[in-house]
C-alpha positions as CSV (number, residue, x, y, z in Angstrom):
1,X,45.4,55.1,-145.2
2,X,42.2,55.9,-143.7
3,X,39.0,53.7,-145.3
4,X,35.8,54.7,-145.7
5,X,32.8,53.6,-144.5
6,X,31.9,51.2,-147.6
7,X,35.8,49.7,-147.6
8,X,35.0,48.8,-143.8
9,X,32.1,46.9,-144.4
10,X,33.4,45.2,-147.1
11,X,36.3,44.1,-144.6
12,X,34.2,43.3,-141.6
13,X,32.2,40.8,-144.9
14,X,35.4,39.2,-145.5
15,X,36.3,38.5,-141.8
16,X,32.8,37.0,-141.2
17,X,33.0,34.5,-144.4
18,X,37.1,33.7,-143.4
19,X,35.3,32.8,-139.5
20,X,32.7,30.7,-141.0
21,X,34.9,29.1,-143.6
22,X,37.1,28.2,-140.8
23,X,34.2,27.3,-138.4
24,X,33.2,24.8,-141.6
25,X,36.7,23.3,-142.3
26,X,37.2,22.9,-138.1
27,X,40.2,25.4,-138.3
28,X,38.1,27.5,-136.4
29,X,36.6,26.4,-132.8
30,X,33.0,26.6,-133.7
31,X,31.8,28.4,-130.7
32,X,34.5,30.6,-131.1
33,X,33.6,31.4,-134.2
34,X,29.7,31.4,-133.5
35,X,30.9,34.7,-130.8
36,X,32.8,36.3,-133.2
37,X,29.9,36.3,-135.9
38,X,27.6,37.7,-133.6
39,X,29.9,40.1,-132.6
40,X,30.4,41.1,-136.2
41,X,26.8,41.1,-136.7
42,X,26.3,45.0,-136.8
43,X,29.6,45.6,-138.4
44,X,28.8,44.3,-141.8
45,X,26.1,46.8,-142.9
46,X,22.7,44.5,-142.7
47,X,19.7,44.8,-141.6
48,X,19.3,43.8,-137.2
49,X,17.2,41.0,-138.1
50,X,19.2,39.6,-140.8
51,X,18.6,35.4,-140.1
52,X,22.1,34.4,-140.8
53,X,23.6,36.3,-138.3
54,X,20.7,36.8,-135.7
55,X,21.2,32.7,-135.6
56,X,25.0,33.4,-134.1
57,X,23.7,35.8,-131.7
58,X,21.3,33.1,-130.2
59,X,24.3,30.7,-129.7
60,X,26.1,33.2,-129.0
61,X,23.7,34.1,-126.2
62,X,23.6,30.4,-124.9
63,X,27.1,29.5,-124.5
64,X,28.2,32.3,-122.6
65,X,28.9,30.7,-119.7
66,X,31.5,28.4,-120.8
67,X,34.9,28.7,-121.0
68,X,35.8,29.4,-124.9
69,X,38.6,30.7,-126.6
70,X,41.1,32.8,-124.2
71,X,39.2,32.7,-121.1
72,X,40.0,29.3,-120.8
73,X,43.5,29.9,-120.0
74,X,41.8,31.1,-116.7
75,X,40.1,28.3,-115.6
76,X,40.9,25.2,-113.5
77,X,42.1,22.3,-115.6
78,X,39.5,20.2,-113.1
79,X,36.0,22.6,-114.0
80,X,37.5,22.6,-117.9
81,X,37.1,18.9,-118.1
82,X,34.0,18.9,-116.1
83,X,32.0,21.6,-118.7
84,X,33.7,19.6,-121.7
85,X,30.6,17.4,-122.3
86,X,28.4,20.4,-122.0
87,X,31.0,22.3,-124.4
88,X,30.8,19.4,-127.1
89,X,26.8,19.2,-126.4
90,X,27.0,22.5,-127.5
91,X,28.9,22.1,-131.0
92,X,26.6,19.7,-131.6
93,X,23.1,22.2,-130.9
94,X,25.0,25.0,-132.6
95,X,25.9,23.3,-135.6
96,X,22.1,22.2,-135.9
97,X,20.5,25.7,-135.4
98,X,23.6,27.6,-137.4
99,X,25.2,25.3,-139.8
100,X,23.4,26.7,-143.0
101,X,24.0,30.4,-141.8
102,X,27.4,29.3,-141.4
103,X,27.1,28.1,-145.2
104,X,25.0,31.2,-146.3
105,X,27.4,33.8,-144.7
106,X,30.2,32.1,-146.9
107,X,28.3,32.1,-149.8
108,X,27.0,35.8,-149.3
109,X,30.9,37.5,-149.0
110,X,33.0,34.9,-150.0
111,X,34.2,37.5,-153.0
């Protein structure tokens, strides 16, 4: 069954309040899910600038470089415990500048 273009949104909603759900709870890696969010962020039929989810395209933007989610599997075990203090530095400023969007996006499609 093909959906239409409202039924997508709505689905693309429900993925973005399971991730930050998840990122809240700690079942989902929080950078992980800060990517995924941003990546969602023109799939869920808001405006460009909306705050909640520009906030995961900044983090998203910042923590690039390090090795999250599957590209880990193809780094060195010696650089992935080298970058692992700059990976939990990184929770830590992404939490502060995203933690109530993370909330908000929850509260806003959590149907």
């Amino acid at each position: 069954m093909k959906m239409n273009h409202e039924e997508y949104i709505e689905k693309q909603r429900k993925c973005a309040a399971e991730v930050a759900s998840g990122m809240l709870d700690g079942s989902v890696h929080y950078l992980e899910g800060a990517h995924k969010l941003s990546s969602l962020r023109f799939e869920v039929g808001l405006p460009e600038d909306d705050k909640d989810f520009q906030s995961f395209s900044l983090v998203s933007s910042e923590i690039d470089h390090l090795p999250i989610g599957a590209p880990r599997q193809h780094w060195s075990q010696e650089a992935l415990d080298r970058l692992e203090p700059e990976i939990q530095q990184s929770i830590k400023w992404a939490k502060e500048v995203s933690l109530s969007e993370c909330k908000s996006i929850v509260a806003r499609f959590n149907a």
